[in-house]
C-alpha positions in Angstrom: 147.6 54.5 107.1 145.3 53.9 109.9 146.2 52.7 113.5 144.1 49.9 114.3 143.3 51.4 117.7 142.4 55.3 117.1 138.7 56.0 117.4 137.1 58.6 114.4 136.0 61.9 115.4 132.9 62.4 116.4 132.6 64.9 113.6 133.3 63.6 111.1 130.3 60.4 112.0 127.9 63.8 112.1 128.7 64.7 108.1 128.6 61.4 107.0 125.4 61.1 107.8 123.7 64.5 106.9 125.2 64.3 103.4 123.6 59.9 103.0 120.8 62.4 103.3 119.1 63.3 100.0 115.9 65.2 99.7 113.6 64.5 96.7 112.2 66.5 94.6 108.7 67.7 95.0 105.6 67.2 93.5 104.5 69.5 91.6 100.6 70.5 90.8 99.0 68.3 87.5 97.7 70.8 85.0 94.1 69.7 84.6 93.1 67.8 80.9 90.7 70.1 79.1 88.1 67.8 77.0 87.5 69.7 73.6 83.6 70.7 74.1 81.4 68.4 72.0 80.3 69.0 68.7 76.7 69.7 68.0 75.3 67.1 65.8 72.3 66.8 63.7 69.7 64.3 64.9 68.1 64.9 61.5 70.5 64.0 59.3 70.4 60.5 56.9 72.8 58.9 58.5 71.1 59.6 62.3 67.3 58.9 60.8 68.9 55.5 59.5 70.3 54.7 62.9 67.1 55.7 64.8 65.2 53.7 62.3 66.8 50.2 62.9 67.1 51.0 66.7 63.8 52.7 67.6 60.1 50.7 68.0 58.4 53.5 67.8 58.3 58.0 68.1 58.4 57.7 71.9 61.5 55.4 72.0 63.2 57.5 69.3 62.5 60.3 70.7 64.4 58.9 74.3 67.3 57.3 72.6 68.0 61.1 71.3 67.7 62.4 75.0 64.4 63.8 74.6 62.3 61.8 77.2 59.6 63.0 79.5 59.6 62.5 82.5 56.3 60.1 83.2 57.1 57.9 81.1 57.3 54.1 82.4 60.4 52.8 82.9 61.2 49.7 81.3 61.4 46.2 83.2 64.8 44.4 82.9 64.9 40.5 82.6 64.2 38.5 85.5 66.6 35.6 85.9 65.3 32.3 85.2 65.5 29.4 87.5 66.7 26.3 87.2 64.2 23.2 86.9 64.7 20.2 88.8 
């Protein structure tokens, strides 16, 4: 039983508090995601000559929509925003 009056070694205060201590765990290094490489695919095949068909005006803009643009060709102008009429 305790006495009411006896102090607590200094001591034991200096264990108490080392062990409410509590390291955590490090972090450890993320292994990097490694995308699968891209499969080749045919730009000539039906299904790609149907797409390019329904999506393309013309050679030049089919020929751009597969990634084969040139360089000096003119860029296209994007809407302007209308405004309002009083």
């Amino acid at each position: 039983m305790p006495v009411k009056g006896a102090k607590r070694s200094s001591k034991s205060r200096s264990s108490s508090k080392s062990q409410g201590k509590v390291k955590g765990k490090g972090k450890g290094k993320k292994a990097k995601k490694t995308k699968a490489p891209a499969a080749e695919v045919d730009i000539l095949s039906p299904a790609a000559m149907l797409n390019a068909y329904y999506i393309s005006h013309n050679a030049a803009d089919c020929l751009t929509f597969r990634g084969f643009g040139w360089a000096g060709a003119p860029k296209k102008k994007g809407k302007g925003k209308k405004g309002k009429k009083k």
